[in-house]
BASE-806855 format. One record per atom (N, C-alpha, C, O): residue in three letters; x, y, z. Coordinates in pm, whole numbers, plus 50000, padded with zeros to 5 digits. Example, Ala and Ser with C-alpha at 12.3 -4.5 7.8 and 13.67 -1.06 7.14 Angstrom:
BEGIN
Ala513194943150780 Ala512304955050780 Ala513204967050780 Ala514244966850846 Ser512854977550708 Ser513674989450714 Ser512905000350787 Ser513415011450804 
END
This chain:
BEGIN
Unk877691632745870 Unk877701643645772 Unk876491652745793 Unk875341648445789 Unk876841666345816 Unk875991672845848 Unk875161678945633 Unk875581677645518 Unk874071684145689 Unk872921681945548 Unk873301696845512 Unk872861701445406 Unk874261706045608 Unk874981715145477 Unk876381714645491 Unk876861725445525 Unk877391703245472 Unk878651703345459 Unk878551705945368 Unk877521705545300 Unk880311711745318 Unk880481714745239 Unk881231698045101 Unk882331692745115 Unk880371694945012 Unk880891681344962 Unk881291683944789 Unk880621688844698 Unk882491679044791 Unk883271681644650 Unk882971667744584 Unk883601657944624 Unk881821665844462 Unk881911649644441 Unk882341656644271 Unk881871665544202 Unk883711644944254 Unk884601651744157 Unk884521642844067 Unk884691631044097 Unk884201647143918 Unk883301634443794 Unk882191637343804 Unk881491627943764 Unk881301650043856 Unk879731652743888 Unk878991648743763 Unk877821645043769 Unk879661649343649 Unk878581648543508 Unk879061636243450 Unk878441633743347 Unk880161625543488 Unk880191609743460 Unk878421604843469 Unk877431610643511 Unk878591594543421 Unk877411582443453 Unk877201579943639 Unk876161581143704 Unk878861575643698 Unk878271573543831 Unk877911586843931 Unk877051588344018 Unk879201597843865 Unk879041615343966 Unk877461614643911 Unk876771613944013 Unk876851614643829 Unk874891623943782 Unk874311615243869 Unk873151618043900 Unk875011601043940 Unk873801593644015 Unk874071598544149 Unk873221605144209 Unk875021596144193 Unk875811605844293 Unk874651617544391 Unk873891618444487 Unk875441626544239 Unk874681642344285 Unk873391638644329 Unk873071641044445 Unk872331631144226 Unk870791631244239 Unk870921624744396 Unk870731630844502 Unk871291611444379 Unk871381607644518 Unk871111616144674 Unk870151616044750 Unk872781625244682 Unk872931634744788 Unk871681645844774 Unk870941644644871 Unk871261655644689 Unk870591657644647 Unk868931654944703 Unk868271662444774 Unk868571642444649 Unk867211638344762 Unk867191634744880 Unk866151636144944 Unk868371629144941 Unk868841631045078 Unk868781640945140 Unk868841641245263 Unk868651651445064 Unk868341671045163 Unk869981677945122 Unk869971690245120 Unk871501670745088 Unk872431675645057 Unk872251688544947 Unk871531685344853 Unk872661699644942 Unk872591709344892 Unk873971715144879 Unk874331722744790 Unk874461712144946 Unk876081723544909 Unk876581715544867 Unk877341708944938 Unk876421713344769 Unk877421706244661 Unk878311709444572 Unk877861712444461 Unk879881709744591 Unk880501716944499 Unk880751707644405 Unk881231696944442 Unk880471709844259 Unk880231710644099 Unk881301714344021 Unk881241725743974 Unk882311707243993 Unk883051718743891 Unk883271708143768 Unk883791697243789 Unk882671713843593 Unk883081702543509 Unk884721711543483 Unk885331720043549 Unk885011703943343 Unk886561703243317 Unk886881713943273 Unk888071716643288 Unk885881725943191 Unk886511735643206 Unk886911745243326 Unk887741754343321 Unk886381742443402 Unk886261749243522 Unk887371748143593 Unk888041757043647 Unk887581731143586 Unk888831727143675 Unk889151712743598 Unk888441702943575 Unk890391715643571 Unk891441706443511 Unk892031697143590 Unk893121699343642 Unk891301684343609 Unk891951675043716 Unk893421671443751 Unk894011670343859 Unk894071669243538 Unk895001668843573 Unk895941678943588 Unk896901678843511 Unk895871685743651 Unk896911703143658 Unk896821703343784 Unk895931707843857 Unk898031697043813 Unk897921700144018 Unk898231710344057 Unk898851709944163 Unk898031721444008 Unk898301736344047 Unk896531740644041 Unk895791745344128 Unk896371738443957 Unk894381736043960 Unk893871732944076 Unk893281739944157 Unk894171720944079 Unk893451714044192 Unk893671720344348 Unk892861721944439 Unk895171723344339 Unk895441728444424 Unk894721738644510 Unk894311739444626 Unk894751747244380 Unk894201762344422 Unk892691762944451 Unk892111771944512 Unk892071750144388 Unk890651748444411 Unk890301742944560 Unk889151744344601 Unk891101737844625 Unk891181735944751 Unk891211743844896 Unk890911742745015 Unk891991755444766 Unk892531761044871 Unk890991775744868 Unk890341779144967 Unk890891779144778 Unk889451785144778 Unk888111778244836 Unk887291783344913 Unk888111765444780 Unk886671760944840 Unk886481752044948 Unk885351749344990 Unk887461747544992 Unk887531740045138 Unk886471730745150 Unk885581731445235 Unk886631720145045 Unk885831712245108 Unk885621702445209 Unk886591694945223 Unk884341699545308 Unk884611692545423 Unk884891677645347 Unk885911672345392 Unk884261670445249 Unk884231658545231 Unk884621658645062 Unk884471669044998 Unk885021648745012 Unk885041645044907 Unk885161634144825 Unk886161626944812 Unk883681632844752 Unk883621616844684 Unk884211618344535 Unk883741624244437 Unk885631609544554 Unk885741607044432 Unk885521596244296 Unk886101585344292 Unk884711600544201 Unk884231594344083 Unk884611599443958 Unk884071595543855 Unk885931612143962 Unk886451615843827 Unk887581600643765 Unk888591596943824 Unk887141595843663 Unk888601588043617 Unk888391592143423 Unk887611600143370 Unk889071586243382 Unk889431581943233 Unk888761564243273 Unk889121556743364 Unk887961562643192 Unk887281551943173 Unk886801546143005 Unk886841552942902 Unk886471535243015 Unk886511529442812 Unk886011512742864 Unk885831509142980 Unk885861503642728 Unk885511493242726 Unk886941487542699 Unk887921494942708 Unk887091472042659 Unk887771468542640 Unk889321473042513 Unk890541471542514 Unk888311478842425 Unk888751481842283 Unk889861492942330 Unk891051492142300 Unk889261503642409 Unk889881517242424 Unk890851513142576 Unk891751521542585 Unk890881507542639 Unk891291501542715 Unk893091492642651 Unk894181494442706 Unk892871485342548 Unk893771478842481 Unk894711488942372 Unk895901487442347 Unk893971497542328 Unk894311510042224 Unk895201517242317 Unk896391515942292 Unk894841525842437 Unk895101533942482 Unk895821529342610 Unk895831539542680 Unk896511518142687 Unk897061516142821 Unk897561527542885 Unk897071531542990 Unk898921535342807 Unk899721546042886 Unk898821555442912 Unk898881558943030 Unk897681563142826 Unk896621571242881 Unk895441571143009 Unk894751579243070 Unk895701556043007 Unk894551548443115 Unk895301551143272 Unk894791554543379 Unk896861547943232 Unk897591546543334 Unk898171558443440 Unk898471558343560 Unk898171571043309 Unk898991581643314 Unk897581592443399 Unk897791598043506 Unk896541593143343 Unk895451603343393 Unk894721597643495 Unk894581604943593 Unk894251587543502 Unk893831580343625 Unk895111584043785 Unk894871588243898 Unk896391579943718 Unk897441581043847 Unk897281603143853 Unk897331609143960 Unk897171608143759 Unk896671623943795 Unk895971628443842 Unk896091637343926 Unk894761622143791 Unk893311624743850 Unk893071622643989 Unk892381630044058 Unk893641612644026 Unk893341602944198 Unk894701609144283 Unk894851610244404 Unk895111610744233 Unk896711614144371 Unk896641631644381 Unk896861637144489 Unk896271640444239 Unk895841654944270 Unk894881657644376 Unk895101665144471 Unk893571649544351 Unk892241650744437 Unk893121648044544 Unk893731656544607 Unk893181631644569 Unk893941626744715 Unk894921631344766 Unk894851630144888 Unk895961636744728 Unk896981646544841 Unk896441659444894 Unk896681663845007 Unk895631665644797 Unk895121678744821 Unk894091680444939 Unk893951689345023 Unk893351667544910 Unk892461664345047 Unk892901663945167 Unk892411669545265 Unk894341653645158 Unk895111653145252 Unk895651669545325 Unk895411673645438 Unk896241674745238 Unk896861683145264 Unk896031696445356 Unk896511704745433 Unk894281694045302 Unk893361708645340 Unk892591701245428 Unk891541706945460 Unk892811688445485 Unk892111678845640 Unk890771679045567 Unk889961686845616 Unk890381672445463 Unk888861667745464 Unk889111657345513 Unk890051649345510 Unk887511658845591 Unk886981652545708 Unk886971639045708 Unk887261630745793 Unk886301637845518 Unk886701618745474 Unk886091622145328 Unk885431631645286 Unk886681607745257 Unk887221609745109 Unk886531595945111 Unk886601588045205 Unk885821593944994 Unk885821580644944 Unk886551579344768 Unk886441586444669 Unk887091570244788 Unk887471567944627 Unk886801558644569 Unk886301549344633 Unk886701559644458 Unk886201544844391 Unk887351539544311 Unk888381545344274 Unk886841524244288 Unk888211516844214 Unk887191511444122 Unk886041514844097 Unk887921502444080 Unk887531491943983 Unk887801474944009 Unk888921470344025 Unk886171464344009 Unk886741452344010 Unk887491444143886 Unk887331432243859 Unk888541456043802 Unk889541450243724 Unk890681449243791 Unk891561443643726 Unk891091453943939 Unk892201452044037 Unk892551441244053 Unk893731439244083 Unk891601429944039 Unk892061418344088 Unk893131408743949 Unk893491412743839 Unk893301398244003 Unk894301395743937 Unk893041388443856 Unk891831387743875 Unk894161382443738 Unk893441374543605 Unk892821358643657 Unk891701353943634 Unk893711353743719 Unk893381339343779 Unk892881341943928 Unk893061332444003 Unk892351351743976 Unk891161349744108 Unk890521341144148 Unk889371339844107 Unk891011333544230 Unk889341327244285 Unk888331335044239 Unk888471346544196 Unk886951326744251 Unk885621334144212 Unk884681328244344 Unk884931317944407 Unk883841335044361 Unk884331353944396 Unk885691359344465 Unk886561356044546 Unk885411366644404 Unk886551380344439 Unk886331386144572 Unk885431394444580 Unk887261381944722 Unk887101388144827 Unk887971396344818 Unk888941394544745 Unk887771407744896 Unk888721421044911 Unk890281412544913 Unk891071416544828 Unk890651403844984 Unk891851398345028 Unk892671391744915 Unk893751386144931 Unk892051393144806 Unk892681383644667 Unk893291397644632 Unk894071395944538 Unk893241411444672 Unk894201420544572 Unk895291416644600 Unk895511409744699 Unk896711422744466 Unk897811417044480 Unk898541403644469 Unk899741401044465 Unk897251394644466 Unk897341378544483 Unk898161370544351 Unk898561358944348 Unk898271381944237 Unk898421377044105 Unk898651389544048 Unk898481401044089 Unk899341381743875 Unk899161388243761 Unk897351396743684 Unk896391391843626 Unk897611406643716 Unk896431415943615 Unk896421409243535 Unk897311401143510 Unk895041411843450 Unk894451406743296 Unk895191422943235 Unk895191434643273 Unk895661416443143 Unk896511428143041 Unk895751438142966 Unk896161449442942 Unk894311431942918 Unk893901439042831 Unk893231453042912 Unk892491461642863 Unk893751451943046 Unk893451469243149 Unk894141467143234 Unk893651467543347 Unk895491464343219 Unk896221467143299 Unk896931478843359 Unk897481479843468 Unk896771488643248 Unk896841505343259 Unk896221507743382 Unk896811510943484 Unk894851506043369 Unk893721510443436 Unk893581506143551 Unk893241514343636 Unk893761494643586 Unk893731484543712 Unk895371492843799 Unk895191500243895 Unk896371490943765 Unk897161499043836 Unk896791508443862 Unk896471508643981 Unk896581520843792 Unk895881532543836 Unk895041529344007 Unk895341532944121 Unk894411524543975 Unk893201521544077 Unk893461516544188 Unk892701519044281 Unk894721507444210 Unk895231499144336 Unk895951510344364 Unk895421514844465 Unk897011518644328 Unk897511527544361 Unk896431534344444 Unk896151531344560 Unk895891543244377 Unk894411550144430 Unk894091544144577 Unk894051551344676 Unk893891531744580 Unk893181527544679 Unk894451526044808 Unk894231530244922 Unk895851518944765 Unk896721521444829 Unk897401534944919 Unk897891535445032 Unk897231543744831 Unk897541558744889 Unk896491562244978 Unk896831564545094 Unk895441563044952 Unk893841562645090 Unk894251555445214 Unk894221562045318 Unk894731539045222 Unk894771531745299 Unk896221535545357 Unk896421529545462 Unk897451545145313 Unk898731548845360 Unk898311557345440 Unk898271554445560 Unk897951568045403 Unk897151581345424 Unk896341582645578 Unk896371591745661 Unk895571568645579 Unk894801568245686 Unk895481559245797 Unk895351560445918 Unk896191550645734 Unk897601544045868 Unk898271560245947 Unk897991565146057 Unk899321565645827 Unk900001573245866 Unk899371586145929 Unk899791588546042 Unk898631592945890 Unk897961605645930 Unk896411601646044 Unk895951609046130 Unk896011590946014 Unk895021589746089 Unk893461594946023 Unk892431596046089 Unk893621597645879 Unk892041604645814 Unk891651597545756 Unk892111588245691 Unk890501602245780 Unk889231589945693 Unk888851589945590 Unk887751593545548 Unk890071584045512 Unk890251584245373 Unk889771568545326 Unk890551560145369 Unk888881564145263 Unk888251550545205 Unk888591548145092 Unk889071556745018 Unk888361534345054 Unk887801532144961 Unk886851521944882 Unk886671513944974 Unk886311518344804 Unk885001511644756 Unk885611504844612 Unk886381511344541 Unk885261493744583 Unk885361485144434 Unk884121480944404 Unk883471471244444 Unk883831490944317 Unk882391485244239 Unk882901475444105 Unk883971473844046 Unk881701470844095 Unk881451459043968 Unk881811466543846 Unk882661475443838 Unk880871460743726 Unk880451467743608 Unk879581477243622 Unk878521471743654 Unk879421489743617 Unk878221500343647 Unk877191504143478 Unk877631504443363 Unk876151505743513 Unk875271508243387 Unk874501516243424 Unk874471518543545 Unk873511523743327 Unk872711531243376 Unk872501547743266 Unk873351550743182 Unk871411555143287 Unk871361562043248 Unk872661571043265 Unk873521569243352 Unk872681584743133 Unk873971590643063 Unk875321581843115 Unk876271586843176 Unk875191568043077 Unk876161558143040 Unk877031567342865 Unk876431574242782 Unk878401563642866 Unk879091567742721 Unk878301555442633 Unk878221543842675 Unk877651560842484 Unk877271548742432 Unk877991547842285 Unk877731540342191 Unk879111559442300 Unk880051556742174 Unk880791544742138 Unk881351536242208 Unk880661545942006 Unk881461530441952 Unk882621523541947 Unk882991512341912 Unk883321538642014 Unk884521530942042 Unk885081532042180 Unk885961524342216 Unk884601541342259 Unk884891537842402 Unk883891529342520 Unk884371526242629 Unk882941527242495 Unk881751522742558 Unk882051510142624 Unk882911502542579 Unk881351507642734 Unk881281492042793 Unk880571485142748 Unk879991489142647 Unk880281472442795 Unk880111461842687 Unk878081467242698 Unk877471469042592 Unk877321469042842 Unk876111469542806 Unk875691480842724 Unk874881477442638 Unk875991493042724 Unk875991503842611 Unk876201502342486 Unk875661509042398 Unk877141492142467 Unk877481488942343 Unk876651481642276 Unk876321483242159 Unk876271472842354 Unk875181460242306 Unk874011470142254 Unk873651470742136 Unk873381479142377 Unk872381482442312 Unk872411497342238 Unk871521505742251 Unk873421498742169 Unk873451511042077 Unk872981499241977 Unk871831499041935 Unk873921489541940 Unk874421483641839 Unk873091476641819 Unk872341480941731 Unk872801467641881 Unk871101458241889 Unk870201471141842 Unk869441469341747 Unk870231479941885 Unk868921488941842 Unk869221496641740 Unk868301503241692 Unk870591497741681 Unk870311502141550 Unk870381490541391 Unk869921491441277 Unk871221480041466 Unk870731464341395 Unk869071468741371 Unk868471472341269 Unk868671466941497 Unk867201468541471 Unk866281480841353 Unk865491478741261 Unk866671489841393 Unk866151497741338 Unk866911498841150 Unk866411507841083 Unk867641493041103 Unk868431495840982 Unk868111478440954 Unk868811473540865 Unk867451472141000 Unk867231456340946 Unk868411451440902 Unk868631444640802 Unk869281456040999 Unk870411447340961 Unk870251429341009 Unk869621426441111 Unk870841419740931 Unk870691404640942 Unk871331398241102 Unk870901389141172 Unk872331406041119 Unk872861400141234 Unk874071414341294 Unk874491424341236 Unk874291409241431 Unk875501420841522 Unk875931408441554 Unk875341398441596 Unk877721411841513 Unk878921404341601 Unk879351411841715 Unk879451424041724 Unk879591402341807 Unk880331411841904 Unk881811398741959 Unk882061386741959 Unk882331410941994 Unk883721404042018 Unk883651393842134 Unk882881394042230 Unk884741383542101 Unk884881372242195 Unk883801365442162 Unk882921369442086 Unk883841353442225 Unk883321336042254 Unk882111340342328 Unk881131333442298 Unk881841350742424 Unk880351353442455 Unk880461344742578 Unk879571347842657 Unk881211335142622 Unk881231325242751 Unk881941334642840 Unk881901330442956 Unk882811349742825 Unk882971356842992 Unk881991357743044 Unk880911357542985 Unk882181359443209 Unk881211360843311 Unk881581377443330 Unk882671383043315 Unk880101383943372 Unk880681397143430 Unk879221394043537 Unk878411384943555 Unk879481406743585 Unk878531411143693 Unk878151426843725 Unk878861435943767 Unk876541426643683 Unk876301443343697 Unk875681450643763 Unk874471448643773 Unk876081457643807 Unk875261471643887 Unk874601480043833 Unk875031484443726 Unk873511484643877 Unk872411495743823 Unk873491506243942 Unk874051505144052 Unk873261517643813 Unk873941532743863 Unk873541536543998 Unk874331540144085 Unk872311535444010 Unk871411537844136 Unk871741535044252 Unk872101542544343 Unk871531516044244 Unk872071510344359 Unk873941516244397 Unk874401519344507 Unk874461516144298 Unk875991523544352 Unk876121538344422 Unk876731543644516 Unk875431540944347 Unk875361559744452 Unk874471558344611 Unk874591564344718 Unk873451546144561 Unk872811543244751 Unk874171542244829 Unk874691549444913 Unk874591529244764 Unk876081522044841 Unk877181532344864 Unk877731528044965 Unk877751542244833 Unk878361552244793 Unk877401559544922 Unk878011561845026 Unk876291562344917 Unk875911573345058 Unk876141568745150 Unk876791574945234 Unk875561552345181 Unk875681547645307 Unk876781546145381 Unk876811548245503 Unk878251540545274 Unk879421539645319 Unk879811556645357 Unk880461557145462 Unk879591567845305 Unk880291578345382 Unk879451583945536 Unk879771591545627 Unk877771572645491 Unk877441573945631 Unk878071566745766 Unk878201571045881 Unk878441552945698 Unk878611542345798 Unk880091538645808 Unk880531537545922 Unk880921536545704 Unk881611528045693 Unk883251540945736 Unk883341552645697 Unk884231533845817 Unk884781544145869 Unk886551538045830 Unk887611544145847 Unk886351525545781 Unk887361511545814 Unk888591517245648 Unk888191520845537 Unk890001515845694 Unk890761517145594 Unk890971507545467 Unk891501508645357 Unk890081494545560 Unk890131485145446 Unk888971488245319 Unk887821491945343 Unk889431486145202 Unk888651490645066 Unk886951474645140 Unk886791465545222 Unk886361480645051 Unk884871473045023 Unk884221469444902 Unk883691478344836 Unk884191456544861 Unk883451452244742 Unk881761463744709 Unk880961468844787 Unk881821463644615 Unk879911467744588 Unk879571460344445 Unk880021463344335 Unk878711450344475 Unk878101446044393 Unk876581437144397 Unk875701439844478 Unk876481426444298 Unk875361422444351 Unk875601405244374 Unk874781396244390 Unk876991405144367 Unk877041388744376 Unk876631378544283 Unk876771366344298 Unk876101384944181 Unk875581378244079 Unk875811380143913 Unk875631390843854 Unk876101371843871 Unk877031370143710 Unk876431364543614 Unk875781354343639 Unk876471368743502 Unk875671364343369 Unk877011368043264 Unk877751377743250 Unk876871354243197 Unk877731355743071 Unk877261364742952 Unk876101367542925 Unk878511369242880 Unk877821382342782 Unk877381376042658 Unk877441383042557 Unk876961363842647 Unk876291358442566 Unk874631356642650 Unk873651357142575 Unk874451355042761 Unk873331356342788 Unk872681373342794 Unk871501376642802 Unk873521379342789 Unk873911391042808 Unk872921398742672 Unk871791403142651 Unk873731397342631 Unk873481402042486 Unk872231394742429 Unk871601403242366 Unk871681384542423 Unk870221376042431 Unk869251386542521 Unk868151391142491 Unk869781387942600 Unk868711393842730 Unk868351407842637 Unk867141410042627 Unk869241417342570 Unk868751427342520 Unk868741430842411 Unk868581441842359 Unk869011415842353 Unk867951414142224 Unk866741412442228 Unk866211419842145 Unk866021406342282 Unk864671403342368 Unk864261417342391 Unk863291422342335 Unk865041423642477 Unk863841434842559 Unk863691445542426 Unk862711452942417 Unk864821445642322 Unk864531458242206 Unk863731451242111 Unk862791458242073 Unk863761439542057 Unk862711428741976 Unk863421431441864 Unk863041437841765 Unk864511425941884 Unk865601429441724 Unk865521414341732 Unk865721407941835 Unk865161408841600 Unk864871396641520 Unk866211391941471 Unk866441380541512 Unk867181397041397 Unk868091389041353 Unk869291383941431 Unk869181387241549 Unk870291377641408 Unk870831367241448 Unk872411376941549 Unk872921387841524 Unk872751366741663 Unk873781375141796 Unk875141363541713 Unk875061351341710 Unk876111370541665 Unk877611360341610 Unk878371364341715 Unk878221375541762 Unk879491353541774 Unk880621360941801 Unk881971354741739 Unk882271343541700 Unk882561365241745 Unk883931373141706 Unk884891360341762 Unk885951366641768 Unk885191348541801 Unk886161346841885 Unk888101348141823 Unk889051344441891 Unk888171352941711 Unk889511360641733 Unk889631374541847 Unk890731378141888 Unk888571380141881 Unk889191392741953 Unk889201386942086 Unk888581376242086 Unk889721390142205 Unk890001389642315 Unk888701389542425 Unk887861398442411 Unk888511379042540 Unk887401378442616 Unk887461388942756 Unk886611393242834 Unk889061390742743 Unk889191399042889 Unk889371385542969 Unk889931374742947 Unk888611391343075 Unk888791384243206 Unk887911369443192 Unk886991371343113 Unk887891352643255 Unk887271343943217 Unk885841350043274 Unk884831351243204 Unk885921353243393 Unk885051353643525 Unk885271367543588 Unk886431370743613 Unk884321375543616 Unk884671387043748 Unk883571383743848 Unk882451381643800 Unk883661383343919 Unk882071383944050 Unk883241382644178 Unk884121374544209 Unk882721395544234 Unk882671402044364 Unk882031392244453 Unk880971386344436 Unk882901391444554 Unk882221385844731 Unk881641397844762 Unk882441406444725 Unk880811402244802 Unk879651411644850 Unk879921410445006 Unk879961421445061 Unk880131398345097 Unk879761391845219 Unk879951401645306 Unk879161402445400 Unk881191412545291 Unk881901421445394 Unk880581437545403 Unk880101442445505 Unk880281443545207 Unk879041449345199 Unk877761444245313 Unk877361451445404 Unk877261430745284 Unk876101428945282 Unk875731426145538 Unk874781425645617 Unk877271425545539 Unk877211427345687 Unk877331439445722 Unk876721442945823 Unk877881446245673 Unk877741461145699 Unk876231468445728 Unk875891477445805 Unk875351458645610 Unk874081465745628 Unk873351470945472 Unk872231475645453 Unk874261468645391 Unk873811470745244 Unk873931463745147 Unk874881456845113 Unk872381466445069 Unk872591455244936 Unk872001456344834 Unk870981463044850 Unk872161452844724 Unk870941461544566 Unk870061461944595 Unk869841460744716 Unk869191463344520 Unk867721466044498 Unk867301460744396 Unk866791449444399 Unk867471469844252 Unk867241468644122 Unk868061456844037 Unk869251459144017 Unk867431442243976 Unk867401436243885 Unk867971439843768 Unk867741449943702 Unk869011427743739 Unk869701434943603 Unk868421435643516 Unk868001446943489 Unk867581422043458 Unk866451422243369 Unk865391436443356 Unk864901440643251 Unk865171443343517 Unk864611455043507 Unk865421468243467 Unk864851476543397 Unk866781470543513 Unk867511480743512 Unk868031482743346 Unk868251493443290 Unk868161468543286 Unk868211470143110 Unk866921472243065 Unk866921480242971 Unk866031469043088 Unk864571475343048 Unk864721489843018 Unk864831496042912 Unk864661494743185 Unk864771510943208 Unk865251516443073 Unk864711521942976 Unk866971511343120 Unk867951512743006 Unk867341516542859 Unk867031527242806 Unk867341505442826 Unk866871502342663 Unk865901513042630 Unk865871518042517 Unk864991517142740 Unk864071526042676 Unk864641541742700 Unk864581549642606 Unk865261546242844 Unk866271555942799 Unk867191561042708 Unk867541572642685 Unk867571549042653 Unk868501548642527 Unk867601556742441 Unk867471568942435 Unk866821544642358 Unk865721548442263 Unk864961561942280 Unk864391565042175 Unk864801570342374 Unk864131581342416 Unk864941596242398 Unk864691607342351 Unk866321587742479 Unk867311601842468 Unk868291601242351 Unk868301609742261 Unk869051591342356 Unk869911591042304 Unk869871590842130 Unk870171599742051 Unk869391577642109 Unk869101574541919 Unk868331586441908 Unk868881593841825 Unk867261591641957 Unk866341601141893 Unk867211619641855 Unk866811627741770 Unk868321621241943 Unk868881628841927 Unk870181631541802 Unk870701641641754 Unk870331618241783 Unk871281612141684 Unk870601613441571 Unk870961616641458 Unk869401610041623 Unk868311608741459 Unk868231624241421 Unk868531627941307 Unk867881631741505 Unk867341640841492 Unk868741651341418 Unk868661658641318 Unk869881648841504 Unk871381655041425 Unk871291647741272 Unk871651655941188 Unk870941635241214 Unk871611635141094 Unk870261641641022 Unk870531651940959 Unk868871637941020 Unk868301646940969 Unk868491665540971 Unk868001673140887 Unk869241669041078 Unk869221689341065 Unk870491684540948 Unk870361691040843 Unk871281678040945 Unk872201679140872 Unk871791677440692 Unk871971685740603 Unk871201663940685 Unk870611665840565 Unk869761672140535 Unk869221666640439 Unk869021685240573 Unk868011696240571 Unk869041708540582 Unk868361718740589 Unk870501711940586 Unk871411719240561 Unk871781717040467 Unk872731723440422 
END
């Protein structure tokens, strides 16, 4: 990749597109085409179209989806299912259609089936029944990754794709009802905290396993693969390593110093028992994290507290001063 192609990374103002951009960005990348949703309507394939056909881009990383936690995930399936399959096949035919040079997609490690071996090697997709409570979403995404891997049989272009973990990180969604589980924890823990509330429930038994990525390390992984990686077969990104969301949720109770008591919920649903990624195929390639979950929720927690609550604070006070 030359340091002024022309590169379309589509989701630029998501959590993973802002790590993305910065990423390419300090790398010396500069022509970066940018467009949020008013600009361009992902799902309107006459949009997309025409945006192709004006801006020609050489490469394009895609990170636009419809994304949520479990809650909005279970609420919403046909929406998960319906804009995700818009979002990914508009970008991806159009690419196809105007010869960029190479495409990465991202997926999700909710592709795999519910009963996986643990870890999760690339070779377990398809192996099984999906976990239901994102099953919307998880189709979406194998599709996605399927059409890349057709694409590059049949036509011969270097169309990829990548399955990251759980992603976290600064301008993470930290709303209450679409959010992932670490956003959620620490909206909720830090305003427990701050309102002396006695205790936060959170849903499920607290015994799932997940496994997380700092935003950071994914946009490294994300450069290197459109540096290196050329292969039609998709690629794990993670860190190989899993903590239950009961340790989970302990861990950032601790780092905010909220005193009262972690309940869980076990009528609501755990999701998946276990997720953790085989890394093995990543880590021969030549890449691997960096950043510590214990440090990257630190960061976190105090980003939160800095940007986020203080702006919240600051909206309900203009309001009660109106």
């Amino acid at each position: 990749m030359d340091k002024n192609s022309k590169i379309y990374i589509a989701g630029h103002k998501g959590l993973v597109g802002t790590a993305v951009v910065n990423k390419f960005k300090k790398e010396g990348y500069s022509n970066l085409i940018l467009k949020n949703r008013k600009e361009l309507n992902l799902l309107n394939q006459l949009e997309v179209e025409l945006f192709f056909k004006k801006e020609k881009p050489e490469y394009v990383i895609l990170c636009a989806a419809r994304v949520g936690g479990i809650k909005a995930n279970i609420e919403s399936p046909a929406e998960f299912l319906y804009e995700n399959l818009q979002i990914q096949n508009n970008i991806i035919w159009q690419s196809h259609l105007h010869n960029v040079k190479k495409l990465i997609f991202l997926g999700s490690s909710c592709i795999y089936p519910r009963g996986c071996p643990q870890p999760m090697k690339e070779e377990y997709l398809l192996s099984g029944k999906l976990e239901p409570t994102n099953e919307g979403y998880a189709l979406a995404k194998i599709s996605g990754i399927k059409l890349c891997e057709k694409i590059n049989e049949q036509y011969g272009q270097n169309f990829i794709s990548c399955m990251p973990t759980n992603i976290y990180g600064e301008n993470d969604n930290f709303s209450s009802e679409s959010s992932h589980v670490i956003p959620a924890l620490i909206r909720r823990i830090h305003e427990a905290k701050i309102n002396n509330s006695p205790e936060v429930q959170i849903w499920g038994s607290g015994n799932s396993r997940r496994e997380f990525l700092q935003v950071e390390d994914l946009a490294s992984a994300i450069y290197f693969l459109m540096q290196k990686y050329n292969n039609k077969d998709f690629v794990n990104i993670g860190t190989g390593i899993d903590t239950s969301i009961k340790e989970l949720a302990y861990l950032i109770k601790n780092i905010i110093e909220y005193d009262g008591n972690i309940t869980f919920d076990t009528s609501k649903p755990d999701g998946m028992p276990k997720k953790l990624l085989d890394v093995n195929k990543l880590h021969k390639i030549g890449w691997k994290h960096k950043i510590q979950l214990a440090d990257g929720l630190k960061d976190l927690c105090q980003w939160y507290s800095k940007n986020i609550f203080n702006s919240i604070k600051k909206s309900k006070n203009d309001k009660k001063n109106n």
